[in-house]
PDB file with one MODEL, atoms N, CA, C and O in Angstrom:
MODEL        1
ATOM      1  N   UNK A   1     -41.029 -45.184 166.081  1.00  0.00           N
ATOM      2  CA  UNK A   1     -40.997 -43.861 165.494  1.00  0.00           C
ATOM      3  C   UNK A   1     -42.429 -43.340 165.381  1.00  0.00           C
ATOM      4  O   UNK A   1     -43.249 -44.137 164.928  1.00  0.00           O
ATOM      5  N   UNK A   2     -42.871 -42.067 165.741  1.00  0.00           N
ATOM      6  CA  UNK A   2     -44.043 -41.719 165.329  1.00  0.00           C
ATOM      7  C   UNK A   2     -44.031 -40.458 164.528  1.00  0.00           C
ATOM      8  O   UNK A   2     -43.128 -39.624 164.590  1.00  0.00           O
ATOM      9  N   UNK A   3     -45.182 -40.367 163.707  1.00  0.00           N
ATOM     10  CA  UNK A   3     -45.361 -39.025 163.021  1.00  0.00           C
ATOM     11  C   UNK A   3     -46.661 -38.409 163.473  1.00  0.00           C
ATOM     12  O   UNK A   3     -47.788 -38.892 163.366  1.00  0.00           O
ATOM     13  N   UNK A   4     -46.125 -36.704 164.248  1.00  0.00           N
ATOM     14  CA  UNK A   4     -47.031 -36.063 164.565  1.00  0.00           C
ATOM     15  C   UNK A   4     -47.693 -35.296 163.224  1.00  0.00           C
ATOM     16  O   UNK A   4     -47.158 -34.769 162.248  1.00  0.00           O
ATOM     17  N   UNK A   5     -48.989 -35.458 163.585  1.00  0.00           N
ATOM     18  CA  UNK A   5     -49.412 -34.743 162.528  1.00  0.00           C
ATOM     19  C   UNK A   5     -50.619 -33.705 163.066  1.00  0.00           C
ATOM     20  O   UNK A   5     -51.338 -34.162 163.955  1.00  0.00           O
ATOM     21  N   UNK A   6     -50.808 -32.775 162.745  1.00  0.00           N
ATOM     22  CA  UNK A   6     -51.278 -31.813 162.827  1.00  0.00           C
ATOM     23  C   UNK A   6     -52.325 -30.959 162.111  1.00  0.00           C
ATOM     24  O   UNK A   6     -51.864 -30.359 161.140  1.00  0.00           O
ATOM     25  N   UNK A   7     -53.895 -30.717 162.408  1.00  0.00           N
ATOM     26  CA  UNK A   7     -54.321 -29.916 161.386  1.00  0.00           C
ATOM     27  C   UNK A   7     -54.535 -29.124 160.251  1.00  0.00           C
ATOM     28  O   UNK A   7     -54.111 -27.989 160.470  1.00  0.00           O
ATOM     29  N   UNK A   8     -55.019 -29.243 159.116  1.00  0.00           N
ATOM     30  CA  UNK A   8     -54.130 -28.519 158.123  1.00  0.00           C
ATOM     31  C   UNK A   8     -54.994 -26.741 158.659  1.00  0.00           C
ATOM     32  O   UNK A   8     -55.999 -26.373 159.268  1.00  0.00           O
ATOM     33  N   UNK A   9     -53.841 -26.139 157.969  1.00  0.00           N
ATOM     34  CA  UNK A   9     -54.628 -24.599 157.965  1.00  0.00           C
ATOM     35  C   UNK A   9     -55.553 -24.070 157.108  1.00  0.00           C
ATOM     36  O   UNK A   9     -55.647 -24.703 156.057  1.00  0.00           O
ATOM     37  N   UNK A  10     -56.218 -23.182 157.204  1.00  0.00           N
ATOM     38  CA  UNK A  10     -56.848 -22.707 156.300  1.00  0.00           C
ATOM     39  C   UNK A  10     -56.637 -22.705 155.178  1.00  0.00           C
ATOM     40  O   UNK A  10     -57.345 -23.097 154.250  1.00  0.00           O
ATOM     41  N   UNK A  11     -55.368 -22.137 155.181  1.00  0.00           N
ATOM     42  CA  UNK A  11     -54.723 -21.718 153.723  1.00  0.00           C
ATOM     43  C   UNK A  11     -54.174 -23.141 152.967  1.00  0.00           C
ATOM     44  O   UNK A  11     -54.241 -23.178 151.738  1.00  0.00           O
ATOM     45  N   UNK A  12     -53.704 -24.153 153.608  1.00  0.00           N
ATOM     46  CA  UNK A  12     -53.501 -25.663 153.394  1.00  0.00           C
ATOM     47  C   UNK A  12     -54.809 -26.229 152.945  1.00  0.00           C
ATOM     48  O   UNK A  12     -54.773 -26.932 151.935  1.00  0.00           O
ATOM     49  N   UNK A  13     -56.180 -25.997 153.647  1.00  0.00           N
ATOM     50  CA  UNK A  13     -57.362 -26.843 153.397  1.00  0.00           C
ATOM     51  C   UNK A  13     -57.656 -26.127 151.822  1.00  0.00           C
ATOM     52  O   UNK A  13     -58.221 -26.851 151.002  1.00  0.00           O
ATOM     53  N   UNK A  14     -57.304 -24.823 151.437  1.00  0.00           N
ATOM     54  CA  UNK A  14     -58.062 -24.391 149.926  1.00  0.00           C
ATOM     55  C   UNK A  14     -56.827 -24.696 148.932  1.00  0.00           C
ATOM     56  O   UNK A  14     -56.961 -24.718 147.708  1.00  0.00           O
ATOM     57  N   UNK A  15     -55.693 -24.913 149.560  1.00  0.00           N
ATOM     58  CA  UNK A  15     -54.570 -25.489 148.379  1.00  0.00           C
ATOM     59  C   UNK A  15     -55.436 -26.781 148.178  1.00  0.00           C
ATOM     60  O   UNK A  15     -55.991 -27.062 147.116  1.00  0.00           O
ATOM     61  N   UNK A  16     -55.483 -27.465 149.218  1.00  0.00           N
ATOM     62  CA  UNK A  16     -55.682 -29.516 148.853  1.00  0.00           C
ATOM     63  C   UNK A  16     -57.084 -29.375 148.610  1.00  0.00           C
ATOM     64  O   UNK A  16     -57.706 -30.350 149.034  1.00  0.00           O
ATOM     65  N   UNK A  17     -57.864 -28.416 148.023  1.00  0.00           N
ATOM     66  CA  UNK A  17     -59.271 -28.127 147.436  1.00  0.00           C
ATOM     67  C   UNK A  17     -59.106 -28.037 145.831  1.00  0.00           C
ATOM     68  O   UNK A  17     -59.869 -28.526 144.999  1.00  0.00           O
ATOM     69  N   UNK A  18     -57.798 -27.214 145.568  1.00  0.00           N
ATOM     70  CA  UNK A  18     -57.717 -26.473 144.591  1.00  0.00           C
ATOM     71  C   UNK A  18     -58.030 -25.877 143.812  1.00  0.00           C
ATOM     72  O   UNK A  18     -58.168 -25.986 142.594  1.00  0.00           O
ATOM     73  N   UNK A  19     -58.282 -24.556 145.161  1.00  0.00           N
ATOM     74  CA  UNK A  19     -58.552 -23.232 145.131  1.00  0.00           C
ATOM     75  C   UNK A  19     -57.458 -22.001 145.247  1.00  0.00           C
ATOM     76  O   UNK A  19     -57.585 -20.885 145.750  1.00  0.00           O
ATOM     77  N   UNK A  20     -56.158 -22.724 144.488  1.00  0.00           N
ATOM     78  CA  UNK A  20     -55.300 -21.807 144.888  1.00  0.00           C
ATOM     79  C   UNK A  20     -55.670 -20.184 144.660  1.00  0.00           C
ATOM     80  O   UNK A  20     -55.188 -19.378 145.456  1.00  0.00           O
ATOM     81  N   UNK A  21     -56.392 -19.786 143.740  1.00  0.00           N
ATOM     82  CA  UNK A  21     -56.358 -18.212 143.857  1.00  0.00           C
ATOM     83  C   UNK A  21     -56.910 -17.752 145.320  1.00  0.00           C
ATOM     84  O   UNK A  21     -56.365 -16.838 145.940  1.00  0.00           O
ATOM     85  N   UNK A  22     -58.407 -18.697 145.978  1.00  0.00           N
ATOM     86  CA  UNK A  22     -58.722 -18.151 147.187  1.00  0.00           C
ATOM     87  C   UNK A  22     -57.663 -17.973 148.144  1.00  0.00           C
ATOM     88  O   UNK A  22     -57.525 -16.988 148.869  1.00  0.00           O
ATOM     89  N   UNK A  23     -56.799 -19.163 148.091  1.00  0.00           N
ATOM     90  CA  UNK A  23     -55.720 -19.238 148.984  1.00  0.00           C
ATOM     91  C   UNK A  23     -54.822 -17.597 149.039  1.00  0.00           C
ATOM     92  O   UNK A  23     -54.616 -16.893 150.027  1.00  0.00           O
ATOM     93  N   UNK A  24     -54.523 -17.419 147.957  1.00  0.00           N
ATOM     94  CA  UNK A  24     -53.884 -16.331 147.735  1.00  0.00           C
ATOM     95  C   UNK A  24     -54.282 -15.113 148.630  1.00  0.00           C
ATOM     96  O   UNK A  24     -53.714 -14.472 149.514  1.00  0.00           O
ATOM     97  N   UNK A  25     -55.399 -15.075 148.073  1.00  0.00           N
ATOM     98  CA  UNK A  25     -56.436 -13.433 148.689  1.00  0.00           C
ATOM     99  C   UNK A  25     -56.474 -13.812 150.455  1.00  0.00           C
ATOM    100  O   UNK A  25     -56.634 -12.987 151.355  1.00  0.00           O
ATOM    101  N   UNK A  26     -56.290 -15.206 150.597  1.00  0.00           N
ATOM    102  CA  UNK A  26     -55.869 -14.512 152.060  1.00  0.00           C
ATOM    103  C   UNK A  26     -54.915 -14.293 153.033  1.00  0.00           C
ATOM    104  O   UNK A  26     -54.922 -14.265 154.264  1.00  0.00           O
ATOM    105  N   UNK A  27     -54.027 -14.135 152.095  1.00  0.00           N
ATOM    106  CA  UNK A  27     -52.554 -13.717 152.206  1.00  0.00           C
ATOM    107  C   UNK A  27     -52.415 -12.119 152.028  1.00  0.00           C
ATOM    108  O   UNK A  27     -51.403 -11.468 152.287  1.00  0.00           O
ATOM    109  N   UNK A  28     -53.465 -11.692 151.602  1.00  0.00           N
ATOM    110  CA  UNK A  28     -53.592  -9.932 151.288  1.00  0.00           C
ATOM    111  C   UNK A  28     -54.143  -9.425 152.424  1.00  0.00           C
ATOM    112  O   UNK A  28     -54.868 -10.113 153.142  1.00  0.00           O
ATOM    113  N   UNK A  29     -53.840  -8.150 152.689  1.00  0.00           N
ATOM    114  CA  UNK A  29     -54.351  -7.365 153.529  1.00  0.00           C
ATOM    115  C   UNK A  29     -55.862  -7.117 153.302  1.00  0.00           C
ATOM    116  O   UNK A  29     -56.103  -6.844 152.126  1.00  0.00           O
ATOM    117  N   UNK A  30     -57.168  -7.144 154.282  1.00  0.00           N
ATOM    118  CA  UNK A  30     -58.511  -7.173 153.506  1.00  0.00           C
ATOM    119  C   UNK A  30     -58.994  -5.704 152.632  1.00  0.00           C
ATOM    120  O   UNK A  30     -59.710  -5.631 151.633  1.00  0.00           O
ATOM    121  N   UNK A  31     -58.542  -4.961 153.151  1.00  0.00           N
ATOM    122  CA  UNK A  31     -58.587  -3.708 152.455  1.00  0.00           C
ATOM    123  C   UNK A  31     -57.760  -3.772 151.053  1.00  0.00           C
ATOM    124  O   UNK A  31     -57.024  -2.858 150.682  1.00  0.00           O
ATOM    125  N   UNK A  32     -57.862  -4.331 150.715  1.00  0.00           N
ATOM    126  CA  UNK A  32     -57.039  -4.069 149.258  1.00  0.00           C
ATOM    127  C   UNK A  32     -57.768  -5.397 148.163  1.00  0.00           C
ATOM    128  O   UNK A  32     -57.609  -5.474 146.945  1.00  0.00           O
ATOM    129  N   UNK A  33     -58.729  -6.517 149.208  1.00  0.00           N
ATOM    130  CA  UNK A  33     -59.435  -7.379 148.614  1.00  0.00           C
ATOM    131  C   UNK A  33     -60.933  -6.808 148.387  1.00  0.00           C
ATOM    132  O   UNK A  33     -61.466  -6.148 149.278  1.00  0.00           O
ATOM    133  N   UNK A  34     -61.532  -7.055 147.285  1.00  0.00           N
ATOM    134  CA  UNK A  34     -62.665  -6.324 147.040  1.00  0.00           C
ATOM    135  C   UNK A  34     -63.801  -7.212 147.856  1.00  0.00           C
ATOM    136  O   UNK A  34     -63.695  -8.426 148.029  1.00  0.00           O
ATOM    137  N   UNK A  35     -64.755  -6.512 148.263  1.00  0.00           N
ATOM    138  CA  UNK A  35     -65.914  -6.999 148.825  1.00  0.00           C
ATOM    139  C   UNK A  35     -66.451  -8.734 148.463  1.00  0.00           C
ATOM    140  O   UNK A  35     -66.203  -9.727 149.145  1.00  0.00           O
ATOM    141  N   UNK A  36     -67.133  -8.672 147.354  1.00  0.00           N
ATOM    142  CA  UNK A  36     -67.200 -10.211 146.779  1.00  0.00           C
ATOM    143  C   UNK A  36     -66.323 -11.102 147.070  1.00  0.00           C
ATOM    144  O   UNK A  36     -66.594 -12.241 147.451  1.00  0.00           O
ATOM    145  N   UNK A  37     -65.298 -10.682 146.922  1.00  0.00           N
ATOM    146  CA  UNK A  37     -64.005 -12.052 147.284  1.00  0.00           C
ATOM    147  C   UNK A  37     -64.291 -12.271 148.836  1.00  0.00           C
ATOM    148  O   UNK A  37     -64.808 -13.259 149.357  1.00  0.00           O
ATOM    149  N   UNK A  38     -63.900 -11.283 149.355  1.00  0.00           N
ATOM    150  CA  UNK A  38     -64.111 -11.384 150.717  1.00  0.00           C
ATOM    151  C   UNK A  38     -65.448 -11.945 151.066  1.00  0.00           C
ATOM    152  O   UNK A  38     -65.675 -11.951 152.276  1.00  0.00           O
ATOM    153  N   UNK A  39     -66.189 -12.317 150.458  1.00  0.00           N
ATOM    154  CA  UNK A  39     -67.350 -13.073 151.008  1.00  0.00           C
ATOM    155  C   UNK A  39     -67.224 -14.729 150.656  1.00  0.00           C
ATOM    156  O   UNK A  39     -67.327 -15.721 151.378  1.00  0.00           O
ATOM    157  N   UNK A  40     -66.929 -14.547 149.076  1.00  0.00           N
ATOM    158  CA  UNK A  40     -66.299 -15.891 149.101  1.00  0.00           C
ATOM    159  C   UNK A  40     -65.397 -16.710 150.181  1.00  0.00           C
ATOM    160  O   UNK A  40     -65.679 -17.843 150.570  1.00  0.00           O
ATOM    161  N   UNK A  41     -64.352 -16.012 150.570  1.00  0.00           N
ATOM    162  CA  UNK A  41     -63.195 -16.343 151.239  1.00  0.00           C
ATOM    163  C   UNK A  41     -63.790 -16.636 152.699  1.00  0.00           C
ATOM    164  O   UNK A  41     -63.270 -17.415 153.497  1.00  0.00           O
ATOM    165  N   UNK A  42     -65.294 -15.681 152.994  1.00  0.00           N
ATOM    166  CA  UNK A  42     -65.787 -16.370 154.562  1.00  0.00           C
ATOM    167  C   UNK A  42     -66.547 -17.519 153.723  1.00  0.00           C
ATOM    168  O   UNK A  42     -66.494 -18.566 154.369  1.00  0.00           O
ATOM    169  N   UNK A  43     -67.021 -17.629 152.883  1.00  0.00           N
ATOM    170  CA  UNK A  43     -68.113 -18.884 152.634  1.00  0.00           C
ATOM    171  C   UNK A  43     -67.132 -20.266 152.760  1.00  0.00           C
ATOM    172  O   UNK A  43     -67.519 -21.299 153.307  1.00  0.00           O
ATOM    173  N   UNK A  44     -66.018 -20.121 152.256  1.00  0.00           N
ATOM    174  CA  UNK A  44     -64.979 -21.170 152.292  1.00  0.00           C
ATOM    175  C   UNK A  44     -64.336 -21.559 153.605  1.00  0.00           C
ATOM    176  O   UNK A  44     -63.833 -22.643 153.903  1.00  0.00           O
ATOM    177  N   UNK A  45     -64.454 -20.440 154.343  1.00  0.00           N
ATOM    178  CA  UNK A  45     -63.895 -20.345 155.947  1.00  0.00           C
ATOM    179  C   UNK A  45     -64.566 -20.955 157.050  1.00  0.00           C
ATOM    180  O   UNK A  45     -64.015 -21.481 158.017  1.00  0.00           O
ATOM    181  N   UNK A  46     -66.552 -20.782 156.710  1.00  0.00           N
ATOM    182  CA  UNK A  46     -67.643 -21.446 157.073  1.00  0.00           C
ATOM    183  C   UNK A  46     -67.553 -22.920 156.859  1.00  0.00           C
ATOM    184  O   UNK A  46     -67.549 -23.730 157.786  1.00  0.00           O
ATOM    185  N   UNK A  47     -67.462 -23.314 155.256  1.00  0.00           N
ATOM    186  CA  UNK A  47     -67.073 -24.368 155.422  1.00  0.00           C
ATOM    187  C   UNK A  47     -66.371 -25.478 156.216  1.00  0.00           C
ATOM    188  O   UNK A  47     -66.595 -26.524 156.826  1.00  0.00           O
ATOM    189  N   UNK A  48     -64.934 -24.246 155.681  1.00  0.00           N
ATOM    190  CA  UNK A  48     -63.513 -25.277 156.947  1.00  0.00           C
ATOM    191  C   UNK A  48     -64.300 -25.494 158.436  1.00  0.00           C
ATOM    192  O   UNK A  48     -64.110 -26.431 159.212  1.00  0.00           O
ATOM    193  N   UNK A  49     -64.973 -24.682 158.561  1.00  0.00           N
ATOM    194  CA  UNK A  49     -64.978 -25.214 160.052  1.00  0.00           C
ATOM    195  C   UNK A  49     -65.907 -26.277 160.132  1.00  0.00           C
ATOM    196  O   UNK A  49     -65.508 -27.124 160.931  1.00  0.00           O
ATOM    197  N   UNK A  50     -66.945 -26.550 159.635  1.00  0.00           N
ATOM    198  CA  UNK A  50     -67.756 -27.785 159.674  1.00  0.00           C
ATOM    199  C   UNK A  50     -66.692 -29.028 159.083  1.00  0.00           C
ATOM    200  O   UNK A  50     -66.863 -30.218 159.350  1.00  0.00           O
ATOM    201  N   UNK A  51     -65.574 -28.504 158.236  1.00  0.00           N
ATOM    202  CA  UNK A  51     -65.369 -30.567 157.531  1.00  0.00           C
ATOM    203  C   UNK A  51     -64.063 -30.169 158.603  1.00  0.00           C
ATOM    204  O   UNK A  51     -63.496 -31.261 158.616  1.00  0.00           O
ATOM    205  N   UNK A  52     -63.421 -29.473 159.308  1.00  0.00           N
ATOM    206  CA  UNK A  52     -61.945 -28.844 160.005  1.00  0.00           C
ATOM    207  C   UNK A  52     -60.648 -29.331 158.889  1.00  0.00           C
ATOM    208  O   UNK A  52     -60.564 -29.551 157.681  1.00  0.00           O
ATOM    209  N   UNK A  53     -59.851 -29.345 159.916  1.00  0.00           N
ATOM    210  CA  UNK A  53     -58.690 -29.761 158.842  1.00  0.00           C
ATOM    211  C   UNK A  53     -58.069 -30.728 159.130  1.00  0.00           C
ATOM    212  O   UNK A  53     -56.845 -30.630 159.221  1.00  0.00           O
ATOM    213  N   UNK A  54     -58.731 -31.989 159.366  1.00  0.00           N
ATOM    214  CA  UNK A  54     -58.176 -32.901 159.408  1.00  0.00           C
ATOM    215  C   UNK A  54     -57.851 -33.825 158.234  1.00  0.00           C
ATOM    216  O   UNK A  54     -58.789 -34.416 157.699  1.00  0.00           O
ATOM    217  N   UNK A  55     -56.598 -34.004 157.784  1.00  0.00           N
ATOM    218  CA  UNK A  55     -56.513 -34.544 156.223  1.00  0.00           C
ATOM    219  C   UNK A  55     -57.586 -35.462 155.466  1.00  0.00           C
ATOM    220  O   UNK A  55     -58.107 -35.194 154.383  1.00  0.00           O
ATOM    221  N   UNK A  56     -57.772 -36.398 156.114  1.00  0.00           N
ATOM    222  CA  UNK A  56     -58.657 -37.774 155.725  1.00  0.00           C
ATOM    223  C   UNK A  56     -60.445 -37.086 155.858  1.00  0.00           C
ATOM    224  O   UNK A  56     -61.420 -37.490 155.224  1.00  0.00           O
ATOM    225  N   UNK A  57     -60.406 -36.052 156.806  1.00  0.00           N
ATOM    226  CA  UNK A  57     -61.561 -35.338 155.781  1.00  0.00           C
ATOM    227  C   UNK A  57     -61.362 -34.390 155.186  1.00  0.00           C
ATOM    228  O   UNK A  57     -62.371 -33.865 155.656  1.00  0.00           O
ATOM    229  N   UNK A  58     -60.915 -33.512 154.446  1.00  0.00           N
ATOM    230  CA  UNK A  58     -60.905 -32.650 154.043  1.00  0.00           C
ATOM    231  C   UNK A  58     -60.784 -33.798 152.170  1.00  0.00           C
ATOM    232  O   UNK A  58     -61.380 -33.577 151.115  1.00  0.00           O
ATOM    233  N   UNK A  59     -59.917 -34.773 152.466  1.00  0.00           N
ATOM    234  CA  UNK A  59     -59.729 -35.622 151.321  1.00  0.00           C
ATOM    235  C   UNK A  59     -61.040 -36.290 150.776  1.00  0.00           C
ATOM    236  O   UNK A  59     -61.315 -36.300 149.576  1.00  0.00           O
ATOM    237  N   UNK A  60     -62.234 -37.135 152.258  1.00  0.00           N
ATOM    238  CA  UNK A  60     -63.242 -36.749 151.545  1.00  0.00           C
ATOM    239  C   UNK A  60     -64.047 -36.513 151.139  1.00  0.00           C
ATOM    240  O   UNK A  60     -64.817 -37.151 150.422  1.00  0.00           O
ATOM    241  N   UNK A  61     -64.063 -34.785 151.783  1.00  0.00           N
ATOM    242  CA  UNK A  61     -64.823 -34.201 151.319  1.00  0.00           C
ATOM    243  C   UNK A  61     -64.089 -33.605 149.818  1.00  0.00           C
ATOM    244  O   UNK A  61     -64.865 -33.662 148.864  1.00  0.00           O
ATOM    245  N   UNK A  62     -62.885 -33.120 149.547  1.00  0.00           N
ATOM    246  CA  UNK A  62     -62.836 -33.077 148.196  1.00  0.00           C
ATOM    247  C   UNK A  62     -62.825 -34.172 146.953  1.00  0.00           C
ATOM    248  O   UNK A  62     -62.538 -33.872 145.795  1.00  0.00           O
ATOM    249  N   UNK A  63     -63.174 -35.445 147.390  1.00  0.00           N
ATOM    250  CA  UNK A  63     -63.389 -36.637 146.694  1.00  0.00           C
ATOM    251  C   UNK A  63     -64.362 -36.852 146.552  1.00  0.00           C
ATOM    252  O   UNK A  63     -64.544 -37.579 145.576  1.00  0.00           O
ATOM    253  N   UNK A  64     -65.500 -36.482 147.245  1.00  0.00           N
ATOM    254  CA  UNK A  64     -66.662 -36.776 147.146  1.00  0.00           C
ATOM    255  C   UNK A  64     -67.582 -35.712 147.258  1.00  0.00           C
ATOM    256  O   UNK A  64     -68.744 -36.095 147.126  1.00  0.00           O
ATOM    257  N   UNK A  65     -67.464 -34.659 147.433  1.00  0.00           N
ATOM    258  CA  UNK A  65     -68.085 -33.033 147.114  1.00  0.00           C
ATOM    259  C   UNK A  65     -68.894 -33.322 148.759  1.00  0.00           C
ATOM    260  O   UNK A  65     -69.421 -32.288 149.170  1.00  0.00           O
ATOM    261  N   UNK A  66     -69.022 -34.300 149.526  1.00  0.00           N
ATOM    262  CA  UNK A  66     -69.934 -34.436 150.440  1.00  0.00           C
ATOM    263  C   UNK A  66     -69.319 -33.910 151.746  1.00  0.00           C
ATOM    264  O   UNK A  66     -68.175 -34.178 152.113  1.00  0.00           O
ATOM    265  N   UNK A  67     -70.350 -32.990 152.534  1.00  0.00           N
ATOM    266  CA  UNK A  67     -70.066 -32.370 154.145  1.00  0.00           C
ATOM    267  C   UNK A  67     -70.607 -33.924 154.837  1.00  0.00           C
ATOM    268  O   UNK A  67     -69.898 -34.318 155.763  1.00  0.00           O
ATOM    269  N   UNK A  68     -71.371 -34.498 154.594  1.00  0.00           N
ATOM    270  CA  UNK A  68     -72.168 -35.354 154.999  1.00  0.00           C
ATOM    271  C   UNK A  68     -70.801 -36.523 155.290  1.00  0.00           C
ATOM    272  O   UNK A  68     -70.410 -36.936 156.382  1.00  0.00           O
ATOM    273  N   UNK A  69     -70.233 -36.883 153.817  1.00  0.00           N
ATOM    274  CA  UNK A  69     -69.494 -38.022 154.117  1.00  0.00           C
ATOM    275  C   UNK A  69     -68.291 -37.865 154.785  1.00  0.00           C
ATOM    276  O   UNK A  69     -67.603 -38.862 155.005  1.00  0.00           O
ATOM    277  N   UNK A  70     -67.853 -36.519 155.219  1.00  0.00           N
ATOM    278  CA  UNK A  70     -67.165 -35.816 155.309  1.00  0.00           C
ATOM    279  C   UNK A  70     -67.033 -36.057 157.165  1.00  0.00           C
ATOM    280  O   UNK A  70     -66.061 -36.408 157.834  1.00  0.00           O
ATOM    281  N   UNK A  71     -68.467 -35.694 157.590  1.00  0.00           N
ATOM    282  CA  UNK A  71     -69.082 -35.948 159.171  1.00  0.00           C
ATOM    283  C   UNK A  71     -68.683 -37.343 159.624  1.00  0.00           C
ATOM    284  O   UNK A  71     -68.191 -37.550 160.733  1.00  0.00           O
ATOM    285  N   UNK A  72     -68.966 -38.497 158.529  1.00  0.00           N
ATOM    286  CA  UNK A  72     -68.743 -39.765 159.300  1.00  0.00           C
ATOM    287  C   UNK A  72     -67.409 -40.154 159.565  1.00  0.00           C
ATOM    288  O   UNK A  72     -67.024 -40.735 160.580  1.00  0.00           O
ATOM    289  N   UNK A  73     -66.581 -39.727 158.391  1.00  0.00           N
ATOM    290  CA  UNK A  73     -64.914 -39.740 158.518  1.00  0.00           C
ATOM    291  C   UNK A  73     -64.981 -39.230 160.467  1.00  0.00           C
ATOM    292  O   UNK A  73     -64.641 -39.991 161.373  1.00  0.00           O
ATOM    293  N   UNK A  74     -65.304 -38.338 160.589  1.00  0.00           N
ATOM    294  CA  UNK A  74     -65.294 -37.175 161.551  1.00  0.00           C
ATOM    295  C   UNK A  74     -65.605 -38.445 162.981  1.00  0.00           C
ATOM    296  O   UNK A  74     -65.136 -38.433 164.120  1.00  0.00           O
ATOM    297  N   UNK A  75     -66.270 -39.135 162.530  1.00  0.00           N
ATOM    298  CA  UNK A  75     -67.425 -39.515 163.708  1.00  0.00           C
ATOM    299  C   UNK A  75     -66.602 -41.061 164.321  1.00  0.00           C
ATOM    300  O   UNK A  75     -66.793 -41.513 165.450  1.00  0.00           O
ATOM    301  N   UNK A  76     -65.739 -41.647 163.338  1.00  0.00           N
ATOM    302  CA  UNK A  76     -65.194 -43.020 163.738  1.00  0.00           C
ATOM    303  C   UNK A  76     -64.200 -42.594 164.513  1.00  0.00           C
ATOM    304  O   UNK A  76     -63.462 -43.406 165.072  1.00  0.00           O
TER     305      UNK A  76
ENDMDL
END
């Protein structure tokens, strides 16, 4: 038996952060999100793409606040 597993999404990587309000705002149309958020929401987006969404890093990097430890997960 195997289990495919698959990248998490954006909106998956700021739930298993728990950041649910960011999560939210990007479920809104951007015009109706105010400027500031919307910068937040790319700073978090910048992020995802350096740790991606692969569970076992995204886990830890939210376990360990580290991009760094985050890379070696990345690297084995």
């Amino acid at each position: 038996m195997y289990l495919y597993m698959h990248p998490m999404t954006f909106y998956e990587y700021l739930l298993a952060l728990g950041k649910e309000t960011v999560a939210e705002y990007t479920r809104q149309a951007p015009e109706t999100v105010a400027e500031s958020i919307q910068q937040a929401v790319l700073t978090e987006l910048r992020q995802y793409f350096f740790i991606g969404g692969m569970p076992e890093c995204v886990k830890t990097f939210r376990d360990s606040g580290s991009i760094l430890a985050s890379f070696q997960v990345q690297s084995v």
